[in-house]
Every structure is written in C-alpha cells, then in structure tokens.
mmCIF file of the N, C-alpha and C atoms, coordinates in Angstrom:
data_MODEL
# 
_entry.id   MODEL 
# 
loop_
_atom_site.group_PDB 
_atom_site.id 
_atom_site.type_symbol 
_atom_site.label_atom_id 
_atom_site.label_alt_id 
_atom_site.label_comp_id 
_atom_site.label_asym_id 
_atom_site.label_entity_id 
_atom_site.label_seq_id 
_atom_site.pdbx_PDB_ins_code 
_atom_site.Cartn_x 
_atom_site.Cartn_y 
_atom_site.Cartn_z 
_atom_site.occupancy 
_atom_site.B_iso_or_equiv 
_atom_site.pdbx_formal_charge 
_atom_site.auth_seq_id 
_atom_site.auth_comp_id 
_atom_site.auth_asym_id 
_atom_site.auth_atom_id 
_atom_site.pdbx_PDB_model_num 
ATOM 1   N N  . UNK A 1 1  ? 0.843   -1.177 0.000  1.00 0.00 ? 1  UNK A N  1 
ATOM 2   C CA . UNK A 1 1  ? 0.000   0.000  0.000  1.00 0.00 ? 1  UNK A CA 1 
ATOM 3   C C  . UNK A 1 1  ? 0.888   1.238  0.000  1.00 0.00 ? 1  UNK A C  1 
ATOM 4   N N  . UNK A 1 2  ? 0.926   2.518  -0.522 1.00 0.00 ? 2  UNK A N  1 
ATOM 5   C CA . UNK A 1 2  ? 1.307   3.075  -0.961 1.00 0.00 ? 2  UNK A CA 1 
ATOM 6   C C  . UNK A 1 2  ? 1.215   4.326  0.421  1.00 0.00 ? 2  UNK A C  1 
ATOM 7   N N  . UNK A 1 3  ? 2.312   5.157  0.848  1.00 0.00 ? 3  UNK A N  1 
ATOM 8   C CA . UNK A 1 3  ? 1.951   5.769  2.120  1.00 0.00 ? 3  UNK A CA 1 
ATOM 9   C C  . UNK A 1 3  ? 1.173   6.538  2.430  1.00 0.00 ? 3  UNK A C  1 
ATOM 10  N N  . UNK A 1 4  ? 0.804   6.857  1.120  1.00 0.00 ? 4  UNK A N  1 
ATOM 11  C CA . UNK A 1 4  ? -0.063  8.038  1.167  1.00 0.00 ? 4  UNK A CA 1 
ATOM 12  C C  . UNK A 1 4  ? -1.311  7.950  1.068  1.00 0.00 ? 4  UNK A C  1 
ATOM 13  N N  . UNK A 1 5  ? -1.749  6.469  0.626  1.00 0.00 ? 5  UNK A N  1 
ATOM 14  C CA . UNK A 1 5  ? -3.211  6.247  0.964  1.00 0.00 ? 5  UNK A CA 1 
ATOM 15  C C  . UNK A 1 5  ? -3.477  5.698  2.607  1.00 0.00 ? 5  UNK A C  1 
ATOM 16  N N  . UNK A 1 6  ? -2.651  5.710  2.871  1.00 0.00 ? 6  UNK A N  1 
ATOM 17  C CA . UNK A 1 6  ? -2.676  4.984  4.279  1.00 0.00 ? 6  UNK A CA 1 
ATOM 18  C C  . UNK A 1 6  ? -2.653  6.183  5.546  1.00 0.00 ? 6  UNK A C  1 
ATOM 19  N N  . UNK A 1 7  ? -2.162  7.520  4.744  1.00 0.00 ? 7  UNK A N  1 
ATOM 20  C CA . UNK A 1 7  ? -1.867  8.488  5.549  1.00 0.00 ? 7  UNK A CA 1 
ATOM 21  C C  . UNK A 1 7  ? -3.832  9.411  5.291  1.00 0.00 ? 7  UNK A C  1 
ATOM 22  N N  . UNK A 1 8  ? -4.014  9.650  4.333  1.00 0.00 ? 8  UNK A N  1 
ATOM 23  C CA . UNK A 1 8  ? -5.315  10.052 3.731  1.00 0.00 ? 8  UNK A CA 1 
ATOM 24  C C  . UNK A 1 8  ? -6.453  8.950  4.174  1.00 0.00 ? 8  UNK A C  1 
ATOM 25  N N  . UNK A 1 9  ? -6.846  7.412  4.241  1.00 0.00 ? 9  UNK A N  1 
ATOM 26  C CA . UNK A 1 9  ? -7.323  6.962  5.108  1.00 0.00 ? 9  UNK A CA 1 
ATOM 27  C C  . UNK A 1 9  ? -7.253  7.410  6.623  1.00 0.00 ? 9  UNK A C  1 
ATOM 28  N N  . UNK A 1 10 ? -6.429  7.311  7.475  1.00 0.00 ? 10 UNK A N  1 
ATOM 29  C CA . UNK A 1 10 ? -6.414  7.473  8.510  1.00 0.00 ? 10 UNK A CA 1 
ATOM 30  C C  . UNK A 1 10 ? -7.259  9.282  8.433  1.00 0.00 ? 10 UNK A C  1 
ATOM 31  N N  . UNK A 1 11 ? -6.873  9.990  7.851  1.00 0.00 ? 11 UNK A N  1 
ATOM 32  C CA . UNK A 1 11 ? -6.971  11.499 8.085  1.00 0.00 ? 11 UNK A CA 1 
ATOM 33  C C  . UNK A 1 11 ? -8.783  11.257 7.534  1.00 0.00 ? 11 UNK A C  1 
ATOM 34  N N  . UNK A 1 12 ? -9.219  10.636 6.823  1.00 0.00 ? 12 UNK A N  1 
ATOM 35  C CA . UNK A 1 12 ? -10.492 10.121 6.613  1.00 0.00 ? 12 UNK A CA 1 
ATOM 36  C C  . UNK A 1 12 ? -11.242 9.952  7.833  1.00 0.00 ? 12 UNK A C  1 
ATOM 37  N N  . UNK A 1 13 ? -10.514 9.001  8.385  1.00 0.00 ? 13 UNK A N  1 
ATOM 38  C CA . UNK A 1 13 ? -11.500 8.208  9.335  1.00 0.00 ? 13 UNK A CA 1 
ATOM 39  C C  . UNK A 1 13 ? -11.407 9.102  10.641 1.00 0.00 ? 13 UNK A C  1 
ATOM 40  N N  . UNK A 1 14 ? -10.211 9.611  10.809 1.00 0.00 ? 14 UNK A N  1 
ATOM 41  C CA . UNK A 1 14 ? -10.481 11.097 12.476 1.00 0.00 ? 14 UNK A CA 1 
ATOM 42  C C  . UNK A 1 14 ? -11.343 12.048 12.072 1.00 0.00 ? 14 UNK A C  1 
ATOM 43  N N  . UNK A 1 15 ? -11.405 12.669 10.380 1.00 0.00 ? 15 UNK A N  1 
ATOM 44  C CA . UNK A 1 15 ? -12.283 13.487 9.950  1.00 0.00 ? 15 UNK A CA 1 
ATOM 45  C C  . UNK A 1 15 ? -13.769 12.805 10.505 1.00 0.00 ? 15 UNK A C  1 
ATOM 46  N N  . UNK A 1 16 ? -14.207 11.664 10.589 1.00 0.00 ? 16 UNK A N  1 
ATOM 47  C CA . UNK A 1 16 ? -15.557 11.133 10.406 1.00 0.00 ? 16 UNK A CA 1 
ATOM 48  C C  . UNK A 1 16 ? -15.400 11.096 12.065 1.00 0.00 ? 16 UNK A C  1 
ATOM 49  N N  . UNK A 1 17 ? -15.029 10.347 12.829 1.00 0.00 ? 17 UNK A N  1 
ATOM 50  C CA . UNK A 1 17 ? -14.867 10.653 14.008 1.00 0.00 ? 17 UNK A CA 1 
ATOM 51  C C  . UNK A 1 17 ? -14.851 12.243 14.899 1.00 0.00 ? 17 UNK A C  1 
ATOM 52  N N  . UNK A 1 18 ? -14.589 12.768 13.946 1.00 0.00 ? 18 UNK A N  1 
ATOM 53  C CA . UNK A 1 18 ? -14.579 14.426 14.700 1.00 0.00 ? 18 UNK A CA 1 
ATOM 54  C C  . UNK A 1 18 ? -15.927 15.008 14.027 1.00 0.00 ? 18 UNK A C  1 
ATOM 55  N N  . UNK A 1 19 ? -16.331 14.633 13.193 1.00 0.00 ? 19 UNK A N  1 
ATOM 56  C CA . UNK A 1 19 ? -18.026 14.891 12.947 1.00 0.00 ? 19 UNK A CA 1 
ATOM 57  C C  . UNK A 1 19 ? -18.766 14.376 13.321 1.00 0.00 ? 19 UNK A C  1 
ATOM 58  N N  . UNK A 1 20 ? -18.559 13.189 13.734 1.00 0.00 ? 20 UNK A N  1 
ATOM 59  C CA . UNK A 1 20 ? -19.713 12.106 15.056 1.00 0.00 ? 20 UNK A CA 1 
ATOM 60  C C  . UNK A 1 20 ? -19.877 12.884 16.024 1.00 0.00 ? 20 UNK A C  1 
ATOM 61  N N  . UNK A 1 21 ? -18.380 13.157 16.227 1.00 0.00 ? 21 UNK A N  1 
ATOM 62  C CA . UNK A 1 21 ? -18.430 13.649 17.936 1.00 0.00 ? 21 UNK A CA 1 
ATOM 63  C C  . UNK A 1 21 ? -18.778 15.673 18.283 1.00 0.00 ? 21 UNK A C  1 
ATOM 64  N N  . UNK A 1 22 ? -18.777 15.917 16.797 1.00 0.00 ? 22 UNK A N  1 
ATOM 65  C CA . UNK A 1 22 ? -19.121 17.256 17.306 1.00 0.00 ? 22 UNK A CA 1 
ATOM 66  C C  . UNK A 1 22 ? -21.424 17.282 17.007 1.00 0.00 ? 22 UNK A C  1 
ATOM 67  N N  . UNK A 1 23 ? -21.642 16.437 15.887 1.00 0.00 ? 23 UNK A N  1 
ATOM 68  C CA . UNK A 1 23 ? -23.125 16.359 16.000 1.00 0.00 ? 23 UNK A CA 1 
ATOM 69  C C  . UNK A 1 23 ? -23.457 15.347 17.276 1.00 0.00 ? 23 UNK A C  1 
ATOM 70  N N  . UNK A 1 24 ? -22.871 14.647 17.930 1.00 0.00 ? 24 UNK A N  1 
ATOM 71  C CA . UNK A 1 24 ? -23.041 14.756 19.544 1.00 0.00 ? 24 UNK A CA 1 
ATOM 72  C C  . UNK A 1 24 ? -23.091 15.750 20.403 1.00 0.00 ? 24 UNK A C  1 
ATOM 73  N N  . UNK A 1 25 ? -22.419 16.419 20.431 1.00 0.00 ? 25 UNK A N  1 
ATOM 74  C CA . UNK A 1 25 ? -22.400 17.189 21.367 1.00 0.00 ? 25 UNK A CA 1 
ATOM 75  C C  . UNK A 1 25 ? -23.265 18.369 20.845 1.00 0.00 ? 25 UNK A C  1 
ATOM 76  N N  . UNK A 1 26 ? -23.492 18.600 19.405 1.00 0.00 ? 26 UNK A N  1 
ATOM 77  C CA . UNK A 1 26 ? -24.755 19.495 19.326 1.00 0.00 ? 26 UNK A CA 1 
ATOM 78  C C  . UNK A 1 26 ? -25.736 19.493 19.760 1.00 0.00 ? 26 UNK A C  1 
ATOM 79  N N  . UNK A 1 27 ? -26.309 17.858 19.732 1.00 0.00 ? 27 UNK A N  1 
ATOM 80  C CA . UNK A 1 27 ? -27.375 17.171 19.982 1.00 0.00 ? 27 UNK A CA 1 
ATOM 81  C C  . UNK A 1 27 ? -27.643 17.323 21.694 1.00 0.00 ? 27 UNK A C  1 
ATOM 82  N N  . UNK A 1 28 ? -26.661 16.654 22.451 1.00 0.00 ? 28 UNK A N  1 
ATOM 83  C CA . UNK A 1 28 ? -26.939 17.413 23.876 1.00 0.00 ? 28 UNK A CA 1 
ATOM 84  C C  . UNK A 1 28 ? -26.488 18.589 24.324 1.00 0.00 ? 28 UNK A C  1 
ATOM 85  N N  . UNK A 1 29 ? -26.151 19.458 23.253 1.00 0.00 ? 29 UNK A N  1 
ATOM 86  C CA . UNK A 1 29 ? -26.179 20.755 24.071 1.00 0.00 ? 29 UNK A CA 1 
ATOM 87  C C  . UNK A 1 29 ? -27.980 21.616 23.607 1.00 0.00 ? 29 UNK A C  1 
ATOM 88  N N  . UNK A 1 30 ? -28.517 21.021 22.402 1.00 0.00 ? 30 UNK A N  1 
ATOM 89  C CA . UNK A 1 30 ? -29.464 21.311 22.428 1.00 0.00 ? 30 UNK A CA 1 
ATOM 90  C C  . UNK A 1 30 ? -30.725 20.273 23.252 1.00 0.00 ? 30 UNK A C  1 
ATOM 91  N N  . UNK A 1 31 ? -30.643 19.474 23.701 1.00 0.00 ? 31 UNK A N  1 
ATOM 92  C CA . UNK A 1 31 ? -31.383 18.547 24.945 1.00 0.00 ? 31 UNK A CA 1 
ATOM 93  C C  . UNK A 1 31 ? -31.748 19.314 26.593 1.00 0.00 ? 31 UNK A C  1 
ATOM 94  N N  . UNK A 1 32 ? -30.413 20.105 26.425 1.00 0.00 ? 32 UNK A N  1 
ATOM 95  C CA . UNK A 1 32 ? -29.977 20.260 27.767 1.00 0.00 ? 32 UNK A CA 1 
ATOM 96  C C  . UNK A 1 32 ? -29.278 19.980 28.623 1.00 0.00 ? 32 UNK A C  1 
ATOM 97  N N  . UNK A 1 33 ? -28.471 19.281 28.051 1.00 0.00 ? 33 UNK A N  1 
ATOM 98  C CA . UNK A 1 33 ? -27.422 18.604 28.753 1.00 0.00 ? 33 UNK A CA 1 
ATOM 99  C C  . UNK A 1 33 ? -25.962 19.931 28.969 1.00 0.00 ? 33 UNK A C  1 
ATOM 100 N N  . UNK A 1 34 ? -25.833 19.603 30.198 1.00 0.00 ? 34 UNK A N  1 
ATOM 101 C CA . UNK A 1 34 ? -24.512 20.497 30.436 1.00 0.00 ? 34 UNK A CA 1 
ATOM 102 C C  . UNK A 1 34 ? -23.430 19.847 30.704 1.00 0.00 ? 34 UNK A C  1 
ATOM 103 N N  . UNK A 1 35 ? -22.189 20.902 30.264 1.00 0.00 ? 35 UNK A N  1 
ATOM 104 C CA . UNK A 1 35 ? -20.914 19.624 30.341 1.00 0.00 ? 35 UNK A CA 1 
ATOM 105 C C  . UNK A 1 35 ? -20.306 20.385 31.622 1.00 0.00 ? 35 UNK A C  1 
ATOM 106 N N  . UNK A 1 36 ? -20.849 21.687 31.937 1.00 0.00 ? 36 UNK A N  1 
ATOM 107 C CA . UNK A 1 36 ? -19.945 22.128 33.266 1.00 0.00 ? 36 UNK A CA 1 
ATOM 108 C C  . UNK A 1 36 ? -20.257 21.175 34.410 1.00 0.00 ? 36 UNK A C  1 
ATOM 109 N N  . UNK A 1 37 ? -19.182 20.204 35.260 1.00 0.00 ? 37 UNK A N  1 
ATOM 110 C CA . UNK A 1 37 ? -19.079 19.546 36.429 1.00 0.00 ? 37 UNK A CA 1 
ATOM 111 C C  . UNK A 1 37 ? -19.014 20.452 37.721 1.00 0.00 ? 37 UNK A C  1 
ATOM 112 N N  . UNK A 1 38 ? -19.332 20.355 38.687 1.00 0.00 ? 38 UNK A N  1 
ATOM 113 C CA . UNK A 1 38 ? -18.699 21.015 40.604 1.00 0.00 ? 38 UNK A CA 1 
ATOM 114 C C  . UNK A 1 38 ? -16.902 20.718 40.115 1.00 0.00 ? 38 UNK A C  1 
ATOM 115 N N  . UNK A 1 39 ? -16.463 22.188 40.336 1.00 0.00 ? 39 UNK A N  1 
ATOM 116 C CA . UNK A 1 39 ? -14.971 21.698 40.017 1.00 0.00 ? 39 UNK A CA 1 
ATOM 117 C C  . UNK A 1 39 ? -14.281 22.393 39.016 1.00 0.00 ? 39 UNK A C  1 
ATOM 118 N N  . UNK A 1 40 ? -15.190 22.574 37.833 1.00 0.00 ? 40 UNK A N  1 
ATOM 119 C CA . UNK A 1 40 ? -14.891 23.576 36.497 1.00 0.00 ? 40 UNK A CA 1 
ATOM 120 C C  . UNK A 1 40 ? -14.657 25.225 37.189 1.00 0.00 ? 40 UNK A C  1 
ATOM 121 N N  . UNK A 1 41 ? -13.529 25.795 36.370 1.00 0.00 ? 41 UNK A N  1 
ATOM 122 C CA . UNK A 1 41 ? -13.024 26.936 36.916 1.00 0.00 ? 41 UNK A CA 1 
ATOM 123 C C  . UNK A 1 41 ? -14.433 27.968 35.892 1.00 0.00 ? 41 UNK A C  1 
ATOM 124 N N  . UNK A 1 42 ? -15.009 29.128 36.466 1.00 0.00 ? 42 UNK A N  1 
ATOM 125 C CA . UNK A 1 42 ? -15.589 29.687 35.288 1.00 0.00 ? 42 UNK A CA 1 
ATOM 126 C C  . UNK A 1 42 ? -16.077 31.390 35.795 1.00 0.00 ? 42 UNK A C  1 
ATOM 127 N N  . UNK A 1 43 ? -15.387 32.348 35.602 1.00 0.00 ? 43 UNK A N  1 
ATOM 128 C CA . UNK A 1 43 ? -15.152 33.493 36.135 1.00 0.00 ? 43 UNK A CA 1 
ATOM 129 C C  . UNK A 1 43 ? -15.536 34.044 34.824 1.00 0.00 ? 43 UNK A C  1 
ATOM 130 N N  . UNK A 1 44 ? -16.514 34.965 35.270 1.00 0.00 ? 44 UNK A N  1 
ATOM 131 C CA . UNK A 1 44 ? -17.491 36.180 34.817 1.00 0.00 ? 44 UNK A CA 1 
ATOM 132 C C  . UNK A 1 44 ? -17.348 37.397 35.488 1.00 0.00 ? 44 UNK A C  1 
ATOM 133 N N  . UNK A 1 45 ? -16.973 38.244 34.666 1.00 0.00 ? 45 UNK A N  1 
ATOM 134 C CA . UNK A 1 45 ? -16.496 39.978 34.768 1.00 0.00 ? 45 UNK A CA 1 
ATOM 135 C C  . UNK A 1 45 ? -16.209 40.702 34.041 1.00 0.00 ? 45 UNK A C  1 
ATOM 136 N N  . UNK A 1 46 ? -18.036 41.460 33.437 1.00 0.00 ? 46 UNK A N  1 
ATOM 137 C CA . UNK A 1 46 ? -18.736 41.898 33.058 1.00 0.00 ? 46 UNK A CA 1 
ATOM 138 C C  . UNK A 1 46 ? -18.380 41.343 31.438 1.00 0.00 ? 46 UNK A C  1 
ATOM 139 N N  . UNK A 1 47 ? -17.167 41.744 30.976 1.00 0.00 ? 47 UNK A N  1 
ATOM 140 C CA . UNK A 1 47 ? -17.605 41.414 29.134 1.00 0.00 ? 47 UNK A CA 1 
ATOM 141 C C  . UNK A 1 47 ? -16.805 40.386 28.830 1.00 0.00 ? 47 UNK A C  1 
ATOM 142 N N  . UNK A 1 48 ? -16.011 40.000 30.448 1.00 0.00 ? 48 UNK A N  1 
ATOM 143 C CA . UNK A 1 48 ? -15.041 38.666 30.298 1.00 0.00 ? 48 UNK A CA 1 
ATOM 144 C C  . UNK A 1 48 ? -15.611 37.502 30.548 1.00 0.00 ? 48 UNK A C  1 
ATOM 145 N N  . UNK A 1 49 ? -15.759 36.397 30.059 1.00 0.00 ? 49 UNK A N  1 
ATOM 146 C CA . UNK A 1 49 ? -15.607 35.415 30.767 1.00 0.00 ? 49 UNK A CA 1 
ATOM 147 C C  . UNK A 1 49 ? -14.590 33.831 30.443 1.00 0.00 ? 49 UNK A C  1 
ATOM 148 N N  . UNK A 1 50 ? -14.228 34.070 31.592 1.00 0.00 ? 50 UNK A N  1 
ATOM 149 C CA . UNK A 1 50 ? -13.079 32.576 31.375 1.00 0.00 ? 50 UNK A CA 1 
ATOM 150 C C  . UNK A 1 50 ? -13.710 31.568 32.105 1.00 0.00 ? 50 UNK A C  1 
ATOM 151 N N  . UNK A 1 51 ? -13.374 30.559 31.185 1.00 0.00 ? 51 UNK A N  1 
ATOM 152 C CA . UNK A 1 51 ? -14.354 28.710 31.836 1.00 0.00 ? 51 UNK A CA 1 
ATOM 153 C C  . UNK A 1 51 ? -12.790 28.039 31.637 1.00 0.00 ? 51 UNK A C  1 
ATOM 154 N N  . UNK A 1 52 ? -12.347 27.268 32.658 1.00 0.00 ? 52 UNK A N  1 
ATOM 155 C CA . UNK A 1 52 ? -11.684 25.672 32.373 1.00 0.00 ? 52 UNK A CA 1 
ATOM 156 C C  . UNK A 1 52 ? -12.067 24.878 33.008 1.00 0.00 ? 52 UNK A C  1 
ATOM 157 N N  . UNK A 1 53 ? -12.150 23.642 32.227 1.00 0.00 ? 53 UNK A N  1 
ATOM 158 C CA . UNK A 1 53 ? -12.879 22.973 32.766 1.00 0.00 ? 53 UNK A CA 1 
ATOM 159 C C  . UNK A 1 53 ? -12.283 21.859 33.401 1.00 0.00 ? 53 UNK A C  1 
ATOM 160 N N  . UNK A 1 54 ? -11.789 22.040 34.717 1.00 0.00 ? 54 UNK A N  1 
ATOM 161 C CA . UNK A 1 54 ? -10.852 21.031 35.231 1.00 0.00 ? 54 UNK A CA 1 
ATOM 162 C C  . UNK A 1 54 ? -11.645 19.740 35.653 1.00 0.00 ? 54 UNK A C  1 
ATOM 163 N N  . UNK A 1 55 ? -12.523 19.854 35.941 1.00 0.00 ? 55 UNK A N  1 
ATOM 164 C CA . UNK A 1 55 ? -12.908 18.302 36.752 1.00 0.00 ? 55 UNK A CA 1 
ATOM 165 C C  . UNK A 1 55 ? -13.455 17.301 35.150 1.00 0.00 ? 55 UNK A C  1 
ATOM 166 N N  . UNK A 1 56 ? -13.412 18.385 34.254 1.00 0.00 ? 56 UNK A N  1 
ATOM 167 C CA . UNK A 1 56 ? -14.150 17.803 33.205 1.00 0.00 ? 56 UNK A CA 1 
ATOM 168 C C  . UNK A 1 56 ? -13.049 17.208 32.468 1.00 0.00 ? 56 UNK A C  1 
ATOM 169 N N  . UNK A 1 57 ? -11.825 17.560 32.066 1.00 0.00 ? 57 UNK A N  1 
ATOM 170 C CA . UNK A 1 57 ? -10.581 17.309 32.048 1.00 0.00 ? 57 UNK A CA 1 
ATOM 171 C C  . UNK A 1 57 ? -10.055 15.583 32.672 1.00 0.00 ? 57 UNK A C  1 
ATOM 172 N N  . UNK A 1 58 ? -10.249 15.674 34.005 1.00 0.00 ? 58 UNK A N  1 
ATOM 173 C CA . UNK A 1 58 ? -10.158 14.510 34.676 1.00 0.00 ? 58 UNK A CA 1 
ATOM 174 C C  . UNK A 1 58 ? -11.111 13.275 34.300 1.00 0.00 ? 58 UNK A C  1 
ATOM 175 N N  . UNK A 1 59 ? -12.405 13.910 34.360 1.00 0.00 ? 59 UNK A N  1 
ATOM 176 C CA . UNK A 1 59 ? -13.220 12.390 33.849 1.00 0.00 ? 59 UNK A CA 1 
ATOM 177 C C  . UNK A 1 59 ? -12.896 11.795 33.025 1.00 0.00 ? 59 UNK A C  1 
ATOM 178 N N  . UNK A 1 60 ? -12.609 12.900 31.743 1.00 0.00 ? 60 UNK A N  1 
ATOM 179 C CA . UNK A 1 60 ? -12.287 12.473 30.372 1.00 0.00 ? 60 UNK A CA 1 
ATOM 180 C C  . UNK A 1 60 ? -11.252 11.931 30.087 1.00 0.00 ? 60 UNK A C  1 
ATOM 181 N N  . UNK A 1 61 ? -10.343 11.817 30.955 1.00 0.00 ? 61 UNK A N  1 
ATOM 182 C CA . UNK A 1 61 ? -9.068  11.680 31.146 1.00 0.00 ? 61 UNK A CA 1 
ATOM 183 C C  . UNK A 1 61 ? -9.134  9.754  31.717 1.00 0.00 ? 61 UNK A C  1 
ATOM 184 N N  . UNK A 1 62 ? -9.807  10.114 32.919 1.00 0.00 ? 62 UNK A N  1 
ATOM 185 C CA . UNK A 1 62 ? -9.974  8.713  33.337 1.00 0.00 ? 62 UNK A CA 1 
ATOM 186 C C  . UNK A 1 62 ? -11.002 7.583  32.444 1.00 0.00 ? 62 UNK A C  1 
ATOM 187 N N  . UNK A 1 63 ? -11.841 8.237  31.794 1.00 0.00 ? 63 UNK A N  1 
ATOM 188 C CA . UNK A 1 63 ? -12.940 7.524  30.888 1.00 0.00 ? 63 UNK A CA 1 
ATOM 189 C C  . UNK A 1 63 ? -12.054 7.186  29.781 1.00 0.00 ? 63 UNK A C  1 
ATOM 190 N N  . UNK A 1 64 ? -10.725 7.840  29.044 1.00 0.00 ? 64 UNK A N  1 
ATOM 191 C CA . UNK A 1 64 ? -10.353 7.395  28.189 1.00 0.00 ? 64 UNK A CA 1 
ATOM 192 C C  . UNK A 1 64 ? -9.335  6.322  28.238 1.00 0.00 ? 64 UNK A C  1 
ATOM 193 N N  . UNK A 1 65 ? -8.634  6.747  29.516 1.00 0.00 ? 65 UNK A N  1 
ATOM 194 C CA . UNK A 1 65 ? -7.736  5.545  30.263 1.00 0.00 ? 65 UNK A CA 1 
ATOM 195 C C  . UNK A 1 65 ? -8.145  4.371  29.653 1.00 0.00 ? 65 UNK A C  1 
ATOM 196 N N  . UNK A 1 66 ? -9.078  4.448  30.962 1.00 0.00 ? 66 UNK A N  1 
ATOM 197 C CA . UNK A 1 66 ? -10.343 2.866  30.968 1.00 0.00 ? 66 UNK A CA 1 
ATOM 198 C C  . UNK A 1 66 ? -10.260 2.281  29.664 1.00 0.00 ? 66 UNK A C  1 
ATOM 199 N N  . UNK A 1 67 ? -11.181 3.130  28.677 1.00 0.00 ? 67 UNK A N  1 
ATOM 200 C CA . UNK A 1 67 ? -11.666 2.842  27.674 1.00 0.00 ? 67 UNK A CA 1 
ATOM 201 C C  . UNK A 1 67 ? -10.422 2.267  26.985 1.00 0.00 ? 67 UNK A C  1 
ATOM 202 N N  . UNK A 1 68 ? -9.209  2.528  26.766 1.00 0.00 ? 68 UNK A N  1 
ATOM 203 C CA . UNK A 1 68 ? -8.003  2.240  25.643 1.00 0.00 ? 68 UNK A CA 1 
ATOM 204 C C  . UNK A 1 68 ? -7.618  1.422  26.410 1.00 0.00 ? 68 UNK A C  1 
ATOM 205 N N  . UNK A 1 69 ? -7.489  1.137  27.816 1.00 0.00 ? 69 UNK A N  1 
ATOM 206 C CA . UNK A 1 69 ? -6.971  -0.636 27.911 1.00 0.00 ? 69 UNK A CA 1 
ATOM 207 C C  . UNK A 1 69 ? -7.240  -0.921 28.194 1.00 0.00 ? 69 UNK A C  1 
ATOM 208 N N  . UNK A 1 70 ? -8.630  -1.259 27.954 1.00 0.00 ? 70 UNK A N  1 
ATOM 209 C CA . UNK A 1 70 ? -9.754  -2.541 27.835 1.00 0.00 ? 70 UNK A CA 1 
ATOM 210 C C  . UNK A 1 70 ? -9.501  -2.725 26.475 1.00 0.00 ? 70 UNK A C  1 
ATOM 211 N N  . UNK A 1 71 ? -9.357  -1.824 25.810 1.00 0.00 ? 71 UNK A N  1 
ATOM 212 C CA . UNK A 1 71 ? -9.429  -2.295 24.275 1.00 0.00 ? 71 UNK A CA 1 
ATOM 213 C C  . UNK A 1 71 ? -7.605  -2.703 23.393 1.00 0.00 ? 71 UNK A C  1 
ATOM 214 N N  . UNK A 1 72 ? -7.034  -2.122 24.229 1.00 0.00 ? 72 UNK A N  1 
ATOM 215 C CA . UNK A 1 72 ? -5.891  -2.181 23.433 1.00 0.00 ? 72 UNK A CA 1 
ATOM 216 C C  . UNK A 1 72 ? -4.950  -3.242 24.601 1.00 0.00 ? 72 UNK A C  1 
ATOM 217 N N  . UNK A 1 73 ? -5.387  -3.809 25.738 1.00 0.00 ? 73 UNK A N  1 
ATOM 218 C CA . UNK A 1 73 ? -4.962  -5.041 26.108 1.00 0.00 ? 73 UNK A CA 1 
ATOM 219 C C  . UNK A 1 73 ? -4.122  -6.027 25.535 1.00 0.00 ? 73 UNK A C  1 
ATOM 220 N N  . UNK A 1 74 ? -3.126  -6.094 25.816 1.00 0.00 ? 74 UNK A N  1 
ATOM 221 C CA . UNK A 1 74 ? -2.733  -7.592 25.192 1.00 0.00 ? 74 UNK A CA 1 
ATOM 222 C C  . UNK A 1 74 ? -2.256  -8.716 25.771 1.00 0.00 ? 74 UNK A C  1 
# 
C-alpha cells in the first residue's frame, strides 16, 4: 500500500470521528445537557468570561484511560 493512501485513510477516518463527535455534542447541548461539572473553573467579569474545565478534564481523562486498555490489552 502506498503511504499516502494509508496516511489520507487514517486522516479520513479522524475526519468522520470528529463529525460524530461534534453532531453529539450538538445534539446534547441542544437537549440540555450540560458539560460544566462542581470543580470547572468559570469566572465572569462583566464582558469577560473565562471557563476551564478542570474536573471535566479529569473524567475524560480517566474515561479514556479505561476505555483504551480494555481495548488495546494484550
């Protein structure tokens, strides 16, 4: 296989993966679903506002752990 189809596949398939995952999150941000956790930094003053989202950081962090070695186990 030739590298460059192998490089353009891959860039394919994160493209399709990063459009799953952003019409997800359209979908529950229009539901109602909120992603701010107890824990997220998020300071408002007056035309500023700064959000990080630390505890949200961590879940995602530990959910992806999990998730990649269960799957990538050997």
């Amino acid at each position: 296989m030739n590298p460059w189809e192998s490089i353009s596949r891959l860039m394919l398939i994160g493209g399709v993966i990063l459009l799953v995952l952003a019409g997800i999150t359209y979908l529950l941000s229009r539901s109602g679903f909120s992603w701010r956790l107890p824990g997220d930094i998020f300071i408002q003053k007056g035309n500023f506002t700064f959000f990080f989202p630390v505890m949200t950081c961590i879940v995602l962090s530990i959910v992806l752990t999990l998730l990649l070695n269960i799957f990538f186990r050997r």
